[in-house]
HTML snippet that shows the backbone in 3Dmol.js (N, CA, C, O; Angstrom):
<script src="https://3Dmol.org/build/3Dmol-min.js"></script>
<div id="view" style="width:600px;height:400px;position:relative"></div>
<script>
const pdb = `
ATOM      1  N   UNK A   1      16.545   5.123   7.206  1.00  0.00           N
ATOM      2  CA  UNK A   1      15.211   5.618   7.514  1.00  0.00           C
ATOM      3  C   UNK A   1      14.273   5.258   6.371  1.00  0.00           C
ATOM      4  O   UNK A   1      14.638   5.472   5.215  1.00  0.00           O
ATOM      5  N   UNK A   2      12.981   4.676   6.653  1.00  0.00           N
ATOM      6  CA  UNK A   2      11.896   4.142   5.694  1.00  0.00           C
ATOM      7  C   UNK A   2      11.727   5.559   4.585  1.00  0.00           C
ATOM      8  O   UNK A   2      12.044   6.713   4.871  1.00  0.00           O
ATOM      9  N   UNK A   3      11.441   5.326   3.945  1.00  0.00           N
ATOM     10  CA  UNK A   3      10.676   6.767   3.339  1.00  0.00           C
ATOM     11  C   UNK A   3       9.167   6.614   3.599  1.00  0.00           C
ATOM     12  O   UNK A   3       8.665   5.502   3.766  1.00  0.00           O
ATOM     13  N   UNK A   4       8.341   7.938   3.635  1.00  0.00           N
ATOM     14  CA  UNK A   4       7.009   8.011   3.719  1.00  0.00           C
ATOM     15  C   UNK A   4       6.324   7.516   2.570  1.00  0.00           C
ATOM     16  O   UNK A   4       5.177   7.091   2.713  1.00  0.00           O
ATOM     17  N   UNK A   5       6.961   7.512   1.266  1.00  0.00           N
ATOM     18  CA  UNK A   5       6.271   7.605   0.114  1.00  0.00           C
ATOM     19  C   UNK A   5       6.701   5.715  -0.189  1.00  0.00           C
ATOM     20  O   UNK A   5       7.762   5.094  -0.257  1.00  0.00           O
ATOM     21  N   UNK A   6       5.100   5.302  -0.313  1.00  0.00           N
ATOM     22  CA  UNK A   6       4.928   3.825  -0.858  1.00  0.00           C
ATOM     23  C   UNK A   6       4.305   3.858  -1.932  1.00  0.00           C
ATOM     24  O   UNK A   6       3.423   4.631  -2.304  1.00  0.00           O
ATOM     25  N   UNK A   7       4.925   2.732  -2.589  1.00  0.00           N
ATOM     26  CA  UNK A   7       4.549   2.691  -4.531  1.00  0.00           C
ATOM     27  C   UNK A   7       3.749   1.282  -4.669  1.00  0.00           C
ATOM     28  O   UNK A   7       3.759   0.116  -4.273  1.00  0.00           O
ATOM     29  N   UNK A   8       3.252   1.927  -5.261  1.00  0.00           N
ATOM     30  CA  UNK A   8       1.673   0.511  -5.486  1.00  0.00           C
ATOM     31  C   UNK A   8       1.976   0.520  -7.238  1.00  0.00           C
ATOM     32  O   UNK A   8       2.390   1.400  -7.992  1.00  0.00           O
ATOM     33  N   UNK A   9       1.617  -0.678  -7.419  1.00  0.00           N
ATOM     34  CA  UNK A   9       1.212  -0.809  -8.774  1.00  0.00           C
ATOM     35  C   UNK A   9      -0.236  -0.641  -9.082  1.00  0.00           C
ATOM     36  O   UNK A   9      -0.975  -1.272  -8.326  1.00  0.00           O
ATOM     37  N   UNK A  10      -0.864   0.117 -10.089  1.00  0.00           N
ATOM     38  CA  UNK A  10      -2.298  -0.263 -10.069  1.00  0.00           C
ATOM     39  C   UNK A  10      -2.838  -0.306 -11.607  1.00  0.00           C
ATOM     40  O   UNK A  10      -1.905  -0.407 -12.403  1.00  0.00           O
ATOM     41  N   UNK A  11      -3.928  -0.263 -12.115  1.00  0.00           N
ATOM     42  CA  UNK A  11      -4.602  -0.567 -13.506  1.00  0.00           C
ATOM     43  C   UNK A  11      -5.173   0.351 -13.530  1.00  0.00           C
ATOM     44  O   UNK A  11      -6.094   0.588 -12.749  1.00  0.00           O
ATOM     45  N   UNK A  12      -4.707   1.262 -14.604  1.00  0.00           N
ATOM     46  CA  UNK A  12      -5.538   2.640 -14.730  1.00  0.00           C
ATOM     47  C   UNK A  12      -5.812   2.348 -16.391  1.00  0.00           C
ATOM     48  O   UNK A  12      -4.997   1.853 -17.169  1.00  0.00           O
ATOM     49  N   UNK A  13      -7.301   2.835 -16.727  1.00  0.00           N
ATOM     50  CA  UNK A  13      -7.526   2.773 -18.018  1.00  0.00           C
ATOM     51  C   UNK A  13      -7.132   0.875 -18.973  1.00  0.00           C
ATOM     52  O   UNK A  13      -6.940   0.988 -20.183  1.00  0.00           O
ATOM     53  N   UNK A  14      -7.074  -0.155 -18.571  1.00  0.00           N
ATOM     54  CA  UNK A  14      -6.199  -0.831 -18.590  1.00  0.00           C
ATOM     55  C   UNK A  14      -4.896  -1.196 -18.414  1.00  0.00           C
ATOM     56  O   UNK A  14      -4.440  -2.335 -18.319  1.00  0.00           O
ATOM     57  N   UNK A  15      -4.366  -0.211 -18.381  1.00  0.00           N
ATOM     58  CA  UNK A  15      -2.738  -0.095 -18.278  1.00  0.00           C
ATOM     59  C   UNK A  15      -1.770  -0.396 -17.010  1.00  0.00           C
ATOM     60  O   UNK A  15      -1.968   0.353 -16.053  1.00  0.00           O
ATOM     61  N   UNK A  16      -1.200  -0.945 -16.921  1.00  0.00           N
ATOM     62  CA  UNK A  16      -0.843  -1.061 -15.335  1.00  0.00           C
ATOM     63  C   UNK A  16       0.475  -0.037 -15.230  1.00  0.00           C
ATOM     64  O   UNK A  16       1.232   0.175 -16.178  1.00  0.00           O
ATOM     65  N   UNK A  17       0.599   0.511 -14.007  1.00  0.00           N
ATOM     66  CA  UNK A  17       1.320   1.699 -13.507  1.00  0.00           C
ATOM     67  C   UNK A  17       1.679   1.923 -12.354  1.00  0.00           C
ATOM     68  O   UNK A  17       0.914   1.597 -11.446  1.00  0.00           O
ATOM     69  N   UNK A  18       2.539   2.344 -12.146  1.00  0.00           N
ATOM     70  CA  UNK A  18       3.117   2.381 -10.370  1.00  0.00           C
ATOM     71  C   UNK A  18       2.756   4.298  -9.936  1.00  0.00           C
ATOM     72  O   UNK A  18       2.597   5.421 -10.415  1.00  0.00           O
ATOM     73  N   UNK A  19       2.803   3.525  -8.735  1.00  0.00           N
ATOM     74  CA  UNK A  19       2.008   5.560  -8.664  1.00  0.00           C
ATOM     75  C   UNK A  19       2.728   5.296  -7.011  1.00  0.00           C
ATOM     76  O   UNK A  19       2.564   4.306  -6.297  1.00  0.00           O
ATOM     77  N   UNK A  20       3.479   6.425  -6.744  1.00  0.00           N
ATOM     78  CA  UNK A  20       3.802   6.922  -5.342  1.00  0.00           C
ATOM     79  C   UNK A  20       3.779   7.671  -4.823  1.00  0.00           C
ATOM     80  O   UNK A  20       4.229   8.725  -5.273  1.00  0.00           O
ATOM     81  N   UNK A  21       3.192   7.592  -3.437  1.00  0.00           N
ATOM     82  CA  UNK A  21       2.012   8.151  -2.493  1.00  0.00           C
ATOM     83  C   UNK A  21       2.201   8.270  -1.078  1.00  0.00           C
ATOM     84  O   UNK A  21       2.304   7.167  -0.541  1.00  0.00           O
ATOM     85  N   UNK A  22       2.275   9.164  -0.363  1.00  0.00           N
ATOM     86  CA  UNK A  22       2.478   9.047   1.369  1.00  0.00           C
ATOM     87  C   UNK A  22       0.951   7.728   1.425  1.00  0.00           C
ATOM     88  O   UNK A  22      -0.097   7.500   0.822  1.00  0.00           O
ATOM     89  N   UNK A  23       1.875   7.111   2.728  1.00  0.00           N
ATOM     90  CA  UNK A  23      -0.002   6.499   2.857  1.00  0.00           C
ATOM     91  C   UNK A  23      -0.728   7.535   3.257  1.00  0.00           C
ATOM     92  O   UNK A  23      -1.856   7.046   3.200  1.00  0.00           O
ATOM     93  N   UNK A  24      -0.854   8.548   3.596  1.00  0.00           N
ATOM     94  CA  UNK A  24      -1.834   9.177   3.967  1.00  0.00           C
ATOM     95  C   UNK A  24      -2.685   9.384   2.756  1.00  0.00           C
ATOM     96  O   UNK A  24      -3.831   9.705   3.072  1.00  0.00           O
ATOM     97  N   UNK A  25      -2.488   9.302   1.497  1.00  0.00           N
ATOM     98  CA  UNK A  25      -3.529  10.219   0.402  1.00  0.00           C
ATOM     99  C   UNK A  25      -3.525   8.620   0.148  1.00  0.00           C
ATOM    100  O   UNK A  25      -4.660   8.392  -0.270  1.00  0.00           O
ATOM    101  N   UNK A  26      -2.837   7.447   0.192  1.00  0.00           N
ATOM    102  CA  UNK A  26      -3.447   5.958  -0.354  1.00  0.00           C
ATOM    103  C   UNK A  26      -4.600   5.823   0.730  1.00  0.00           C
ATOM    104  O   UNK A  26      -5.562   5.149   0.362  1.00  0.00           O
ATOM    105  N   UNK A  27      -4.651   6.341   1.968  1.00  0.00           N
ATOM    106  CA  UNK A  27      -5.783   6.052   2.966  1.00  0.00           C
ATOM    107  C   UNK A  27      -7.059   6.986   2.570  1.00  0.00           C
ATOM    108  O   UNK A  27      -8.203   6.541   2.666  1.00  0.00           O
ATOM    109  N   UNK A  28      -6.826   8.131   2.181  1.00  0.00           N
ATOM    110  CA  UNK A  28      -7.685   9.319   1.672  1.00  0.00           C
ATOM    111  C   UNK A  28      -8.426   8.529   0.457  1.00  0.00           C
ATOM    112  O   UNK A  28      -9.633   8.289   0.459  1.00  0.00           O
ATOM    113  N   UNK A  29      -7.397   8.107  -0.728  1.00  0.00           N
ATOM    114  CA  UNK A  29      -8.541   7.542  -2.049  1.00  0.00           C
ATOM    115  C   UNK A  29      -8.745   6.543  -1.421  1.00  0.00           C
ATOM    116  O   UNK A  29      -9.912   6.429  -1.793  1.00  0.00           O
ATOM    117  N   UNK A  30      -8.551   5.388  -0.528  1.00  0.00           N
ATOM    118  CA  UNK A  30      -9.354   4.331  -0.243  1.00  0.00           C
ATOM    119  C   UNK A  30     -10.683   4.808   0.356  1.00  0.00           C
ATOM    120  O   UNK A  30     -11.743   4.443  -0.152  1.00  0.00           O
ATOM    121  N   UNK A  31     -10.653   5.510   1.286  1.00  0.00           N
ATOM    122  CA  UNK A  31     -12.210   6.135   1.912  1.00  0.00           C
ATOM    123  C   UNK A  31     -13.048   6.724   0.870  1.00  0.00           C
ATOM    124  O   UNK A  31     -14.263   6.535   0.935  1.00  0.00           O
ATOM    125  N   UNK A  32     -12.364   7.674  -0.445  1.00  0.00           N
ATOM    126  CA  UNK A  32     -12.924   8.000  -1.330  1.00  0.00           C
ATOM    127  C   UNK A  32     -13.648   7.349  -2.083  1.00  0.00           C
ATOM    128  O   UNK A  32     -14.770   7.602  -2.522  1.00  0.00           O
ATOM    129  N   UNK A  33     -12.637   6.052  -2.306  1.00  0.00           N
ATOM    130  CA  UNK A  33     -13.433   5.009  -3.614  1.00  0.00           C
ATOM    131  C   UNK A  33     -14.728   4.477  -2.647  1.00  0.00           C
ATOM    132  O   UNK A  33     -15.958   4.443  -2.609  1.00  0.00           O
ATOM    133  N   UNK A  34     -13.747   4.164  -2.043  1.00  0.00           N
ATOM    134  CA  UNK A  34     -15.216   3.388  -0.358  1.00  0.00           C
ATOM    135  C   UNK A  34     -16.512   3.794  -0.667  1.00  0.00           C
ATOM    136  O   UNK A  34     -17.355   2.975  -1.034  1.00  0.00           O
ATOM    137  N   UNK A  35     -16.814   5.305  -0.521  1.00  0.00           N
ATOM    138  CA  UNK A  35     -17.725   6.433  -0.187  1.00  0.00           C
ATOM    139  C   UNK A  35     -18.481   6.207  -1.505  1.00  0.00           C
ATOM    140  O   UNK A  35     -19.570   5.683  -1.269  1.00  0.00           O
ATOM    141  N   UNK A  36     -18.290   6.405  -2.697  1.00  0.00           N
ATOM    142  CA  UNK A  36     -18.094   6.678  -3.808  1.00  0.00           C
ATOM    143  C   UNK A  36     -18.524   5.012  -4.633  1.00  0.00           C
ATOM    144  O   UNK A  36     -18.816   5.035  -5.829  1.00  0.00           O
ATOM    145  N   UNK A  37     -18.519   3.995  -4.053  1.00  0.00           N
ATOM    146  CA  UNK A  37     -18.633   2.743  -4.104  1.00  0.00           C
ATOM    147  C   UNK A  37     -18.303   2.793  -5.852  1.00  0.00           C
ATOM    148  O   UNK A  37     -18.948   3.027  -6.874  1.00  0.00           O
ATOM    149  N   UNK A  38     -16.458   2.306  -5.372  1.00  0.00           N
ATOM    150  CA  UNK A  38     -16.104   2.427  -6.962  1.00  0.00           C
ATOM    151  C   UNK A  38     -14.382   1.988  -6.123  1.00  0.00           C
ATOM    152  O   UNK A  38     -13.856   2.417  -5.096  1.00  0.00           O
ATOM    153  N   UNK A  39     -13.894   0.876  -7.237  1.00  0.00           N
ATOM    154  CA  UNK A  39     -12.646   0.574  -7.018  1.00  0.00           C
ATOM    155  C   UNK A  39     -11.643   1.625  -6.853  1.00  0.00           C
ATOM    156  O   UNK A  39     -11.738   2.699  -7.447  1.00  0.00           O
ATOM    157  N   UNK A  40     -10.916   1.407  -6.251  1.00  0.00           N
ATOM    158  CA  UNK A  40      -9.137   2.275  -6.140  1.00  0.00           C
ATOM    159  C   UNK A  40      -9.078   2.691  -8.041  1.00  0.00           C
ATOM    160  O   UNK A  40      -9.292   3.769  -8.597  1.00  0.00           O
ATOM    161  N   UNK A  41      -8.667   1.217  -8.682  1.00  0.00           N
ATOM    162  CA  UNK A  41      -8.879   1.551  -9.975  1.00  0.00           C
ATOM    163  C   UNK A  41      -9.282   2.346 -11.200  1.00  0.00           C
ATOM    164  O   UNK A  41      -8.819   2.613 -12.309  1.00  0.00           O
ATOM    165  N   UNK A  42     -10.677   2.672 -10.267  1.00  0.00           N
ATOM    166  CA  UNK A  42     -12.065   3.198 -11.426  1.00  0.00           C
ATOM    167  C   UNK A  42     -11.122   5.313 -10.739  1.00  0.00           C
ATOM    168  O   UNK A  42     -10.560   6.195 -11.388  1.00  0.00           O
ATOM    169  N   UNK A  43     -11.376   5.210  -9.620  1.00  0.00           N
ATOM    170  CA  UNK A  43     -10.841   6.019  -9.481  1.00  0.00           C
ATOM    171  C   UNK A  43     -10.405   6.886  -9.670  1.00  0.00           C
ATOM    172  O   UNK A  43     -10.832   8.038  -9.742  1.00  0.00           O
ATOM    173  N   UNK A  44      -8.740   6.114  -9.867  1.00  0.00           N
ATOM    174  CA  UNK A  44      -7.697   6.498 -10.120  1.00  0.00           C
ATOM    175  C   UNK A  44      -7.756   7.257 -11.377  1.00  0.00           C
ATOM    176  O   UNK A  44      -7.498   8.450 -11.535  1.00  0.00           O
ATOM    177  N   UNK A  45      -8.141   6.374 -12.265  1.00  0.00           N
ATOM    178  CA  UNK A  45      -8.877   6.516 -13.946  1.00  0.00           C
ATOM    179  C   UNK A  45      -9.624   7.560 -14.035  1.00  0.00           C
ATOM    180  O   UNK A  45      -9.511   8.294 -15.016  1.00  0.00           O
ATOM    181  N   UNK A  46     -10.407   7.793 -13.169  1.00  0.00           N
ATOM    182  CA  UNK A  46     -11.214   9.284 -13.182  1.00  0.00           C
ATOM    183  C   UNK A  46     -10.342  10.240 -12.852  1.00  0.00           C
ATOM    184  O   UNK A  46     -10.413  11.214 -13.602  1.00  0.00           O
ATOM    185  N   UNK A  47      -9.198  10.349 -11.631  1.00  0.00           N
ATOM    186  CA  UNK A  47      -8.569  11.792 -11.987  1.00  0.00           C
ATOM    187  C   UNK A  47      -7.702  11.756 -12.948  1.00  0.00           C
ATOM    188  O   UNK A  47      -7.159  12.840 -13.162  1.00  0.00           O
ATOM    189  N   UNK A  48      -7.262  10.564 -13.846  1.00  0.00           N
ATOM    190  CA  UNK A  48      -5.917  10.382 -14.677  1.00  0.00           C
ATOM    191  C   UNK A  48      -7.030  10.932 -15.998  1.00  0.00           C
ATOM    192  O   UNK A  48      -6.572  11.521 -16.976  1.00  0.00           O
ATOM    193  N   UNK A  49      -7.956  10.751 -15.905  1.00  0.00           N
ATOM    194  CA  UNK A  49      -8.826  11.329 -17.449  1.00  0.00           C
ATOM    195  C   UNK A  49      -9.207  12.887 -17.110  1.00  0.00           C
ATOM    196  O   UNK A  49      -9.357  13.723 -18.002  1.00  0.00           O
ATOM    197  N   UNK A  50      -9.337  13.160 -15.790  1.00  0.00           N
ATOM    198  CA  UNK A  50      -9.890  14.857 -15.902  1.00  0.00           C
ATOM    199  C   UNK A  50      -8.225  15.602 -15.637  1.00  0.00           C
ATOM    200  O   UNK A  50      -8.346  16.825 -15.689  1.00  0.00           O
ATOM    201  N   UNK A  51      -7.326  15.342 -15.476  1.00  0.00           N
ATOM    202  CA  UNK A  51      -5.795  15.928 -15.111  1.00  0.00           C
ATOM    203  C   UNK A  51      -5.700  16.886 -16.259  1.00  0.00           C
ATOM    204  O   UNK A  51      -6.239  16.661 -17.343  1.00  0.00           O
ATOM    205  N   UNK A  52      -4.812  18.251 -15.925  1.00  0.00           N
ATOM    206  CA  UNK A  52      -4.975  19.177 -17.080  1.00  0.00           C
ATOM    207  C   UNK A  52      -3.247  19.356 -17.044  1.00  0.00           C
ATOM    208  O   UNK A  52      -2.761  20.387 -17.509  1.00  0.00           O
ATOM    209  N   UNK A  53      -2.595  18.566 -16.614  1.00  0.00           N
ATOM    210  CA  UNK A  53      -1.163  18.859 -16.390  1.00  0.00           C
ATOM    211  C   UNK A  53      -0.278  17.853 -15.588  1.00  0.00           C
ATOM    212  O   UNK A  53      -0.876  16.824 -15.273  1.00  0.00           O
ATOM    213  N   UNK A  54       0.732  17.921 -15.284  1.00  0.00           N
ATOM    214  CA  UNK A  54       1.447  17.403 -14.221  1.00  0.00           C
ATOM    215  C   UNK A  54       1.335  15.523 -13.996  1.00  0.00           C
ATOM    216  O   UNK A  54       0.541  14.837 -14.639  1.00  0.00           O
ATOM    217  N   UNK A  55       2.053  15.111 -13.231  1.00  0.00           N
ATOM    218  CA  UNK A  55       1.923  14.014 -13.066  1.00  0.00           C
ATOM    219  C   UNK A  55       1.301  13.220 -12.286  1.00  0.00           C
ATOM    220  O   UNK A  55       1.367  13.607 -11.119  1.00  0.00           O
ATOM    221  N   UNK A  56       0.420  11.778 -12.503  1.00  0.00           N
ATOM    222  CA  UNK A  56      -0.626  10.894 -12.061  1.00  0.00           C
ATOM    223  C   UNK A  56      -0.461  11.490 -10.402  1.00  0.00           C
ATOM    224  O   UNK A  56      -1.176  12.310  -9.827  1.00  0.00           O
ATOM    225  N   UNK A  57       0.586  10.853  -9.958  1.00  0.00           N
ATOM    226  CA  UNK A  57       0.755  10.959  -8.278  1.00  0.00           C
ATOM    227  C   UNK A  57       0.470  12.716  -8.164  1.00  0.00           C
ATOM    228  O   UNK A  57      -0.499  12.838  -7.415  1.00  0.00           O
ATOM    229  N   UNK A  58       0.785  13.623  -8.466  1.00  0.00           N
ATOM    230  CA  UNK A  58       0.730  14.724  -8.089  1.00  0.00           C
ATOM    231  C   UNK A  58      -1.057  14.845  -8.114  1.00  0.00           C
ATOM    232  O   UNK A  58      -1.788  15.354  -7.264  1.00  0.00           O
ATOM    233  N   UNK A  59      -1.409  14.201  -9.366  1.00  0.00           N
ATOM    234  CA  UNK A  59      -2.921  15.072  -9.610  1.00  0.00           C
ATOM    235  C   UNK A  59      -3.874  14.143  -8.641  1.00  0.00           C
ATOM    236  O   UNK A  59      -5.044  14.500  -8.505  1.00  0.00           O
ATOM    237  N   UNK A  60      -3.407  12.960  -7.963  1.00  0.00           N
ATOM    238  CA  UNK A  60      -3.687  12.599  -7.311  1.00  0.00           C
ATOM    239  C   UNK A  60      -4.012  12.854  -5.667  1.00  0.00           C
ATOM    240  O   UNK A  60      -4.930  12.423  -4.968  1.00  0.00           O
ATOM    241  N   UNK A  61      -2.725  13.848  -5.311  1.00  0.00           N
ATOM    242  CA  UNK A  61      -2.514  14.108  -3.923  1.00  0.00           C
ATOM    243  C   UNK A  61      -3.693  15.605  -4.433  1.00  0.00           C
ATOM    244  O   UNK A  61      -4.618  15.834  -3.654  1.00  0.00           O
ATOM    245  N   UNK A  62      -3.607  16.197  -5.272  1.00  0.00           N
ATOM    246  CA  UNK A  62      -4.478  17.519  -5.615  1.00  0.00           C
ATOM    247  C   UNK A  62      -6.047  17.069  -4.963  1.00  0.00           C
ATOM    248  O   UNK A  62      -6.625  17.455  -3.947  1.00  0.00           O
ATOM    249  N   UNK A  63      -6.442  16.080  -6.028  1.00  0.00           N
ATOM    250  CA  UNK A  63      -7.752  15.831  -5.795  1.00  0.00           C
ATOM    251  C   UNK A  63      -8.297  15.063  -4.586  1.00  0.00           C
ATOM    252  O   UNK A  63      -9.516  15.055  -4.412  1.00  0.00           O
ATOM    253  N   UNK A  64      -7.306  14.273  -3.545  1.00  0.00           N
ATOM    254  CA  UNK A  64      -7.627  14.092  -2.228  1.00  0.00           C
ATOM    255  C   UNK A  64      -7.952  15.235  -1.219  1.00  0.00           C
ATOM    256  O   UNK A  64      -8.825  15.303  -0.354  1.00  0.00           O
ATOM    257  N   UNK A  65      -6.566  16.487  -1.758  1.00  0.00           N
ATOM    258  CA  UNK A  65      -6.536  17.564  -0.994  1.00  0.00           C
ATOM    259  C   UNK A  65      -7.856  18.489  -1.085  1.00  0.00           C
ATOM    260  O   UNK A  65      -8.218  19.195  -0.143  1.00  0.00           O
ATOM    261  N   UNK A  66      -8.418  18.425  -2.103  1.00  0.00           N
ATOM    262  CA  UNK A  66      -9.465  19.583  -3.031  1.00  0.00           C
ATOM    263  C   UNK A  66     -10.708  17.947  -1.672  1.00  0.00           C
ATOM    264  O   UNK A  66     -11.030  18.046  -0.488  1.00  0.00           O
ATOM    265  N   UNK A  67     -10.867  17.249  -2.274  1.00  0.00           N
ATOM    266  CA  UNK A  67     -12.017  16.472  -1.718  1.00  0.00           C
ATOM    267  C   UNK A  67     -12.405  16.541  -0.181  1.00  0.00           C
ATOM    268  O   UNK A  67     -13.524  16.609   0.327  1.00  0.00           O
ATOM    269  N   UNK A  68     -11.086  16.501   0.437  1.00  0.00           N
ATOM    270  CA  UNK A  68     -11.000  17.057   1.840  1.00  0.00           C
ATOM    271  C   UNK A  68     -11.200  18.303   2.289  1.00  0.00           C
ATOM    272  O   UNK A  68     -11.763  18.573   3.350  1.00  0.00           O
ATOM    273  N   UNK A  69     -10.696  19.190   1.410  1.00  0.00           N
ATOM    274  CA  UNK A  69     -10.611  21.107   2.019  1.00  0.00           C
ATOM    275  C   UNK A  69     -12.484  21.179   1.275  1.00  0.00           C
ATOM    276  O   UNK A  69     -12.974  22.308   1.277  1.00  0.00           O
ATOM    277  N   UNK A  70     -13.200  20.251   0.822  1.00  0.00           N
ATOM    278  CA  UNK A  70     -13.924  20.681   0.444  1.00  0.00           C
ATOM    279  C   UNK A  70     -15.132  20.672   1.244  1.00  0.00           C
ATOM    280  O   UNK A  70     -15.964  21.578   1.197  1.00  0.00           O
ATOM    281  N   UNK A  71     -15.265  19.206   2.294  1.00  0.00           N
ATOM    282  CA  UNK A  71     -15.797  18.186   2.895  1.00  0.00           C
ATOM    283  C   UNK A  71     -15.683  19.204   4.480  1.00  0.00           C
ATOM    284  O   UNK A  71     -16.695  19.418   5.149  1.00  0.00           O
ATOM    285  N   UNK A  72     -14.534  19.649   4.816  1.00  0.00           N
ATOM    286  CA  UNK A  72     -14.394  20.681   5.766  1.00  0.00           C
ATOM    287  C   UNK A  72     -15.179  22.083   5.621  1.00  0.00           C
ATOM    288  O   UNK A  72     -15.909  22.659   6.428  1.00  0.00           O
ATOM    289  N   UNK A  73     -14.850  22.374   4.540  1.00  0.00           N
ATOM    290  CA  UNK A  73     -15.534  23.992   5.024  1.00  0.00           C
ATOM    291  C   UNK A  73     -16.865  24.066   5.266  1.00  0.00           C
ATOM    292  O   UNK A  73     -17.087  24.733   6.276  1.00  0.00           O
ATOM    293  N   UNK A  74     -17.706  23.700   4.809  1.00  0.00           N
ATOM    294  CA  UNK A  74     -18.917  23.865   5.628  1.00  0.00           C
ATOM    295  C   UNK A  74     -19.130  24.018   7.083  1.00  0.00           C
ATOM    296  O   UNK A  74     -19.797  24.807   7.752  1.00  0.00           O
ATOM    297  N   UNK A  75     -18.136  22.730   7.447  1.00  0.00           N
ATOM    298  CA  UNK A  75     -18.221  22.643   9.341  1.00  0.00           C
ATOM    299  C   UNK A  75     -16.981  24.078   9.427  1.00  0.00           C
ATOM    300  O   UNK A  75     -16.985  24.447  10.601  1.00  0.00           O
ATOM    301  N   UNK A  76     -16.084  24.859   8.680  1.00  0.00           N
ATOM    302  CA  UNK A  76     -15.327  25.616   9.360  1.00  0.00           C
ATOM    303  C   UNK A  76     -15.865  27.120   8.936  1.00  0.00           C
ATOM    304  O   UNK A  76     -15.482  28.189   9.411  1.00  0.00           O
ATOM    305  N   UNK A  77     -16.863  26.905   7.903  1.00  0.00           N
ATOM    306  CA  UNK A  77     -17.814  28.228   7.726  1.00  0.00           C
ATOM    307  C   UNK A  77     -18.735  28.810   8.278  1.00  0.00           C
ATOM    308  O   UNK A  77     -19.185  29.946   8.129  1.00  0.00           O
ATOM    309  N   UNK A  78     -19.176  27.472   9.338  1.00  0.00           N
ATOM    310  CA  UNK A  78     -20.433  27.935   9.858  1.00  0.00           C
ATOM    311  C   UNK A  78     -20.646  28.631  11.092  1.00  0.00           C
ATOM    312  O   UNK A  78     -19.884  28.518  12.053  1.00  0.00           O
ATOM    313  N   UNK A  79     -21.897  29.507  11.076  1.00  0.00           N
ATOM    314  CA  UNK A  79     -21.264  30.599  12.170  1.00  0.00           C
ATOM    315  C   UNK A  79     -21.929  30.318  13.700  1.00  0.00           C
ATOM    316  O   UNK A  79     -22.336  31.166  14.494  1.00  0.00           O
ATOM    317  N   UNK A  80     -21.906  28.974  13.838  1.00  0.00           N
ATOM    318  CA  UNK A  80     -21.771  28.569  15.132  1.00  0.00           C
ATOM    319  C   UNK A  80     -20.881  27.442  15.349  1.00  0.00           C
ATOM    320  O   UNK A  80     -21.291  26.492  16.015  1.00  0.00           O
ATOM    321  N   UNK A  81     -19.702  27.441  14.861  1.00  0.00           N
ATOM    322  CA  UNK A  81     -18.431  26.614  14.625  1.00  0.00           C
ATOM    323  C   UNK A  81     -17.425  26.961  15.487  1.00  0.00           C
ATOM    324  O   UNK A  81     -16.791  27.965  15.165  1.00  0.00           O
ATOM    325  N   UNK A  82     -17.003  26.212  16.838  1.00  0.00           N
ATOM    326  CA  UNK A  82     -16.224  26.882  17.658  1.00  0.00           C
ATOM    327  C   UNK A  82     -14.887  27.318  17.000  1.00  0.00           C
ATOM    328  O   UNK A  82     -14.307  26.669  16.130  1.00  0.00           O
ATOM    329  N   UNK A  83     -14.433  28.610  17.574  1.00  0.00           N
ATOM    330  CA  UNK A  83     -13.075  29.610  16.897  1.00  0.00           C
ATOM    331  C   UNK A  83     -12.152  28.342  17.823  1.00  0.00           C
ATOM    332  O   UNK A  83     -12.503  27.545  18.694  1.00  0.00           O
ATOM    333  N   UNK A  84     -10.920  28.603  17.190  1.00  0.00           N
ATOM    334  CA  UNK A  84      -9.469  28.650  17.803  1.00  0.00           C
ATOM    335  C   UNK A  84      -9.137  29.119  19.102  1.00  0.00           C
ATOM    336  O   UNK A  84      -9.464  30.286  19.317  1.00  0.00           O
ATOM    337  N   UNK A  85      -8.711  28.657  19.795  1.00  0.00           N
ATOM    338  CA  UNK A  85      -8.075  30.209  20.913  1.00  0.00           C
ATOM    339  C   UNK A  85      -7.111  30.174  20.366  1.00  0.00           C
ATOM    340  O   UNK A  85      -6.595  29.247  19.741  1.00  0.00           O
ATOM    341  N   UNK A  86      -6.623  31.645  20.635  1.00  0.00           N
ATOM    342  CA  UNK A  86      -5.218  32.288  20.488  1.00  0.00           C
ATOM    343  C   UNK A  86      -4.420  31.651  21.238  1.00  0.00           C
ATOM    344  O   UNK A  86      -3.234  31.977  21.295  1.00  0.00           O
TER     345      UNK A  86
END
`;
const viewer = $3Dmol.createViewer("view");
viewer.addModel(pdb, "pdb");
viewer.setStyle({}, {cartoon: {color: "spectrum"}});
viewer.zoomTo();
viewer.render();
</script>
């Protein structure tokens, strides 16, 4: 069975580094950098310089997750936002 998690090499800070990632959060920072009009690279480099712990790939999947739950709540706060049914 494949695994979910694919390893890229990339250039962070100059340095080159392998970082592994579901594609789903490599598809998340690509739309990010996209949006953001700024390489995968430049990026990457920006959460590897603000990280207060833990490792590249982890602080990585953090700050896709935080960019997304962030980008949502407005549309799931607002109080003409259709509910769930039970």
């Amino acid at each position: 069975m494949k695994s979910p998690v694919v390893k890229r090499s990339i250039v962070v800070a100059g340095h080159k580094t392998s970082v592994s990632l579901e594609e789903a959060f490599w598809n998340g920072m690509k739309e990010i950098s996209g949006l953001r009009n700024m390489t995968l690279s430049e990026l990457v480099g920006e959460i590897d310089s603000n990280r207060q712990q833990g490792n590249l790939s982890s602080a990585i999947r953090l700050f896709v997750l935080d960019y997304f739950r962030t980008r949502a709540m407005p549309a799931a706060a607002a109080p003409d936002a259709p509910r769930p049914q039970a």
